[in-house]
N, C-alpha and C positions, 0 to 999 in steps of 0.2 A: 504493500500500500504506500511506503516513502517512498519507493523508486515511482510509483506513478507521480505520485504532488510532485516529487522536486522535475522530472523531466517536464510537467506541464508548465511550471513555473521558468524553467529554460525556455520554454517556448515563447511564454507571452511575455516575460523582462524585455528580449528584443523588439517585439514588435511594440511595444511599450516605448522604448527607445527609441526604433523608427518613426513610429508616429508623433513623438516632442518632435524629434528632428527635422521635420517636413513643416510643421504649424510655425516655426521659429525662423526655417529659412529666406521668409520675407524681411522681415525686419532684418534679419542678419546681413540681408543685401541693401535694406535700405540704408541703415548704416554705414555700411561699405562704401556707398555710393556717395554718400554724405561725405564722407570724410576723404575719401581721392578727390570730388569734386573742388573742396578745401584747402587741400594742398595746391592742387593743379592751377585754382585760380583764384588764391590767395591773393594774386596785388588786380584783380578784375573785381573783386566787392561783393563775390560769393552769398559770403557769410553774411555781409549789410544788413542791418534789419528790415529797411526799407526791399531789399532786394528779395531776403524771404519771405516777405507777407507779396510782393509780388508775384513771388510763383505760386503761394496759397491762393490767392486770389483767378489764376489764371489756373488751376488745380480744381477748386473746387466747383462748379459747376460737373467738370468730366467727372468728379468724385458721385456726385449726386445722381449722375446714371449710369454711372457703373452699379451704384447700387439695387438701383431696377436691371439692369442686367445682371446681376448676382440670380436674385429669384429666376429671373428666365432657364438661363446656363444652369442653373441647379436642378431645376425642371424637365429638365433635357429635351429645352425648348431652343427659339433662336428670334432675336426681333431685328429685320433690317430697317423698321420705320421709323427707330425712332427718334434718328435725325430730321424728317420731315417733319414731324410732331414738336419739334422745338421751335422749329420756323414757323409752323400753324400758330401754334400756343402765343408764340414772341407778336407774331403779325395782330391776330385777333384779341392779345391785348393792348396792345396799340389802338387800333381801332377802336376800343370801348373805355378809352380810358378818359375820352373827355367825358362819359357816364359814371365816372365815379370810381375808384381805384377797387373797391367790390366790384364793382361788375366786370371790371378787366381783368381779374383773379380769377371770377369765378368761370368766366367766359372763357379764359383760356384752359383754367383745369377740365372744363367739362368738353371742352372740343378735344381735349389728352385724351379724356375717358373714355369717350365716342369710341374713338380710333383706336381707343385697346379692346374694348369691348365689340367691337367689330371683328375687330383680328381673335379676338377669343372663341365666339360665336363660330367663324368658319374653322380654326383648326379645331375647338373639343367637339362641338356638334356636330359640323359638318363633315371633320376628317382631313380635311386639305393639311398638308403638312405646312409649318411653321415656315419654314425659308419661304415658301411660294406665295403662300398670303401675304409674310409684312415684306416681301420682294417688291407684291404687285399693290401692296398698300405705300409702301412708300413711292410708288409714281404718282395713282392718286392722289394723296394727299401733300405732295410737291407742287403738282399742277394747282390742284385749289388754292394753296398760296400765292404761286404766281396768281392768279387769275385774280385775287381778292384787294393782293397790293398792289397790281397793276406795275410790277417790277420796280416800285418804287421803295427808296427808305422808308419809310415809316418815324418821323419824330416823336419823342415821349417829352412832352414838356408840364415835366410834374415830380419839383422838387422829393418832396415825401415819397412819393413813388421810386423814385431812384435811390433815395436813399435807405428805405427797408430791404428792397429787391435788387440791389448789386453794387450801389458806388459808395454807401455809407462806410464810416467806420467809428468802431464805440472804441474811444482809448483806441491802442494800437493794433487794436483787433479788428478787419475788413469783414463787415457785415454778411459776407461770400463764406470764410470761414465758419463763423457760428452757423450759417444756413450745414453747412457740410454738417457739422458734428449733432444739428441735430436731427437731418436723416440719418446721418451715418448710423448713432444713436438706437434711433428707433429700429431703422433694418434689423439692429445686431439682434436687437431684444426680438423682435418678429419671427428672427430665423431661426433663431438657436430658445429662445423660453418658450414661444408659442405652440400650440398644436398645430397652427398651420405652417408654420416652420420646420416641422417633423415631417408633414405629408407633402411639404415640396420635396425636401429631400429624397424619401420616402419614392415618390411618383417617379423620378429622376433618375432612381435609382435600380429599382425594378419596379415595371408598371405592375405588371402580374401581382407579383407579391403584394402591391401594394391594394391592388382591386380587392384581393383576396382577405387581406385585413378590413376592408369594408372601409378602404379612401373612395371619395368619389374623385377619380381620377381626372379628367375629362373639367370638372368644375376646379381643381387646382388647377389644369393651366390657362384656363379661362381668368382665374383671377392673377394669375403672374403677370401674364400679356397685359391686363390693366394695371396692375400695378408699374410697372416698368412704363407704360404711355402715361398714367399720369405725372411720374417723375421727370420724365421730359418733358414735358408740359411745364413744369416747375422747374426745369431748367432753361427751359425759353422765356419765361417770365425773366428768370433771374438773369440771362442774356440781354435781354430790353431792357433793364434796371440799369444794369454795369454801363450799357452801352450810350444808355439813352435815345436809343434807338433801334428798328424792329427793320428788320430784311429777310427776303425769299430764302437767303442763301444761307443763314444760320444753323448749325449743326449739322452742315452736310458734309465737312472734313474730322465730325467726332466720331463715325462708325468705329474706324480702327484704332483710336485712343484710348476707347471706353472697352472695350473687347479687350485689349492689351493689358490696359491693368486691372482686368476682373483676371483674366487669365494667369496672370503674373502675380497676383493674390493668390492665390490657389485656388479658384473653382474649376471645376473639371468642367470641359467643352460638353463631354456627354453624359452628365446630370447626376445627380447625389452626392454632390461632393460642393460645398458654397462657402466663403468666411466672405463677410460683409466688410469688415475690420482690413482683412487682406485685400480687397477691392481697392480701398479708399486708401489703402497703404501702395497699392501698386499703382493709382492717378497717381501719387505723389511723386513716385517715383520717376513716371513718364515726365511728368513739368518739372523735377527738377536734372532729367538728363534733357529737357528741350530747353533750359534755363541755361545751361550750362553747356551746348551747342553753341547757343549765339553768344552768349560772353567767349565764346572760341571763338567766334567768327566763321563758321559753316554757315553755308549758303543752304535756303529751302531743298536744293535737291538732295543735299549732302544730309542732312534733316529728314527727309524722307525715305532715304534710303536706310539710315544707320534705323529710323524706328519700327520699318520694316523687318531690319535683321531678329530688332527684341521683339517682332510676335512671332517670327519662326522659332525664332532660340525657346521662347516660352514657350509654346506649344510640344515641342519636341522634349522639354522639361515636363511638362503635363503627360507626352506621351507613355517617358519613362515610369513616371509613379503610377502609372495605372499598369504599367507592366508587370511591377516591383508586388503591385496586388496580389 
């Protein structure tokens, strides 16, 4: 009976030890990264406090839908809409905002809503696989932007307004920040305390298993798909805050920023595997190696290429620990 316990206990010490080592290795790089970045451009003003509330600032937004893309990718779902959905949300509160900073909050979250709830509707109910619906939802709902701004900017001229939703700052803290930490916040609590945080993973992870425990599968990813539109939605909003202004074009170069650092967090591409915490730690990571580009002086292609390299090198990172399974 002791040779059974102690060889069981050989067994799981390691994987015990593999699985710290894996939850830790973000931050271990975010660090890492912190601190070459430091060295390296120590007399360029890295460190400046002015310069790191700027990359927070330019950070948080992509934090705020990475973390609707956390639930999706946990899901072992996929949303490619929901760069259009920020430019929807940004445009249409513009437009309603000489009706009152309520009405252009709520206008833009409920046209998120729409548009996730649409896309939820045809992949749980109808079956259409996720890439194909928010493929062909984000053409749609591109076009209706164009079509509503008339390719035009859009001005927000409304102090208060800019200043809760993107340019304020309380003390030395940029208003973008606190928005971050408190989705980030709430995500963590959703994904990891709640039941419904159980049955995304759960669903993501095996569907079967998970029907068979009596998840109603098909309604969790119907509410992912919303949840993640309406965070873009709240990330358009907070794009028109910052900006002071609402364009067609808004969040349509976030696809592969917001994918990156969910991935680079550790969520797994094909679902049951999520850290909210690791999401919002892998934006950081992205703005502050794109921070730290341009104080080098690389040019946008040099930029685009090197960020390309970190969603291969991640994924092939992802590929490995599901190997390692």
């Amino acid at each position: 009976m002791e040779q059974v316990v102690n060889r069981s206990e050989a067994v799981v010490a390691p994987q015990r030890q593999h699985f710290a080592w894996r939850n830790y290795l973000i931050y271990l790089v975010f660090a890492g990264l912190l601190l070459l970045f430091a060295v390296l451009l120590r007399d360029k003003g890295f460190l400046d406090p002015a310069n790191l509330m700027n990359i927070a600032r330019q950070t948080a937004v992509i934090a705020i839908m990475a973390v609707g893309m956390t639930f999706v990718l946990s899901a072992a779902e996929i949303d490619l809409s929901f760069g259009a959905v920020v430019a929807l949300a940004a445009v249409t509160a513009a437009l309603l905002l000489p009706h009152g900073v309520l009405a252009a909050v709520l206008g833009a979250l409920l046209a998120g809503a729409a548009c996730g709830l649409l896309n939820g509707l045809l992949v749980a109910r109808v079956g259409i696989p996720s890439f194909l619906v928010t493929l062909g939802m984000g053409g749609i709902v591109a076009g209706v932007t164009r079509w509503i701004s008339g390719l035009q900017s859009i001005p927000l001229d409304h102090e208060g307004f800019a200043f809760v939703f993107g340019s304020g700052d309380i003390g030395p803290l940029p208003v973008l920040l606190l928005w971050m930490l408190l989705v980030g916040g709430l995500g963590h609590v959703l994904l990891r305390k709640t039941a419904f945080g159980k049955q995304v993973l759960a669903s993501g992870g095996n569907k079967i298993a998970a029907m068979y425990s009596g998840i109603d599968v098909p309604r969790v990813k119907l509410q992912v798909l919303l949840l993640n539109a309406v965070l873009a939605a709240l990330a358009g909003i907070l794009y028109a805050g910052r900006m002071q202004s609402a364009r067609y074009t808004l969040g349509e170069n976030d696809l592969m920023m917001v994918i990156a650092a969910v991935i680079i967090g550790g969520t797994s591409l094909f679902g049951g595997k999520g850290s909210v915490v690791g999401s919002i730690v892998g934006a950081l990571i992205m703005g502050m190696v794109n921070n730290a580009l341009v104080l080098m002086g690389l040019n946008v292609d040099q930029q685009m290429i090197l960020r390309g390299l970190i969603i291969i090198g991640a994924m092939t990172l992802t590929m490995g620990r599901l190997r390692k399974r």
